[in-house]
Each structure stands twice: as C-alpha cells, then as structure tokens.
C-alpha positions in Angstrom: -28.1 -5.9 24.8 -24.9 -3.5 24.7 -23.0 -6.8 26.2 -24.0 -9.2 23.3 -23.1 -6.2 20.8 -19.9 -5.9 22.0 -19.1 -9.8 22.1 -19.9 -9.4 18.0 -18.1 -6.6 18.0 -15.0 -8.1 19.6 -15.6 -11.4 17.7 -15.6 -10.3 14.6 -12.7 -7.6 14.8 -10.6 -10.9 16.2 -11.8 -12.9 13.3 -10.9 -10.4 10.8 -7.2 -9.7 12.4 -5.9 -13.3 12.0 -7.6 -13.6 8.5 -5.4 -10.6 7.4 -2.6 -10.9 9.7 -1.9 -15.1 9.8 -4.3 -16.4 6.9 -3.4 -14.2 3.9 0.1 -13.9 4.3 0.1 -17.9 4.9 -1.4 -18.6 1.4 1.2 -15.3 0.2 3.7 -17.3 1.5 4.9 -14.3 3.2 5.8 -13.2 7.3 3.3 -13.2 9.5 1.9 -10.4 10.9 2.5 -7.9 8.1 0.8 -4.7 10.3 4.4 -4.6 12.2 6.3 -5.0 9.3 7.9 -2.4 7.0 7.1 -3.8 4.2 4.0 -1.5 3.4 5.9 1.6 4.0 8.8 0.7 1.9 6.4 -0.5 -1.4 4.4 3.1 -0.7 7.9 4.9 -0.7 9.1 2.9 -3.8 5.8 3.9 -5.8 6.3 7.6 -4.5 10.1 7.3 -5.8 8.9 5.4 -9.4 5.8 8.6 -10.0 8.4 11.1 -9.2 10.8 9.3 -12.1 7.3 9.5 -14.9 6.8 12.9 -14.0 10.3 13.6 -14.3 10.7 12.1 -17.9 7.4 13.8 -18.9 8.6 17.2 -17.8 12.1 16.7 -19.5 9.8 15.3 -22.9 7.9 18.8 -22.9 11.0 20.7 -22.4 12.7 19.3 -25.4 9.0 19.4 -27.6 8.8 23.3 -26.3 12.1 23.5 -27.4 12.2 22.3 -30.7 9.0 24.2 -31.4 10.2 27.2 -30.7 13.6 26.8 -32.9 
C-alpha cells in the first residue's frame, strides 16, 4: 500500500518537474531548466528596485503637497 503511494508520489513529482522545467520554458522559448537559473532572482530584485522608485516619488509628491500647504 505505502509502495504503490509512493510510486504516485514519485511519478507525479517527476511529471510535474519536466513540465515546468523542460516543457514551459520550451513553448517560452527560453533556457531550460529555469530552477538553476538566476533569472528569478534577478526579476524579484528588479521589482524590489522599481517599488522602492514609486514609493520614492510618492514620498517626494507629499513632501512638496505638505509643503505648499503649509506656505
């Protein structure tokens, strides 16, 4: 019973690492294997950099609004 569970198991975890891994970026038309890549990490980073630029702006926009309100 615990045998044929784990044959699933296995089967599916395998099934689902070369859809993601060989499949998708195939039809991306990107590398494959993109779990060892940097590519993830980098586009994280670059949103992190891009929310960090808004909140700046916003902050400089309230600064100047504050600033004209008071005189």
């Amino acid at each position: 019973m615990f045998l044929r569970f784990f044959e699933d198991t296995l089967l599916i975890l395998i099934a689902l690492g070369v859809i993601t891994q060989v499949i998708i970026p195939a039809i991306r038309g990107s590398r494959s294997f993109p779990l060892f890549t940097r590519e993830h990490k980098l586009q994280h980073e670059l949103s992190e950099v891009h929310q960090a630029q808004i909140e700046r702006n916003l902050e400089a926009a309230i600064k100047k609004e504050k600033e004209k309100l008071n005189g």
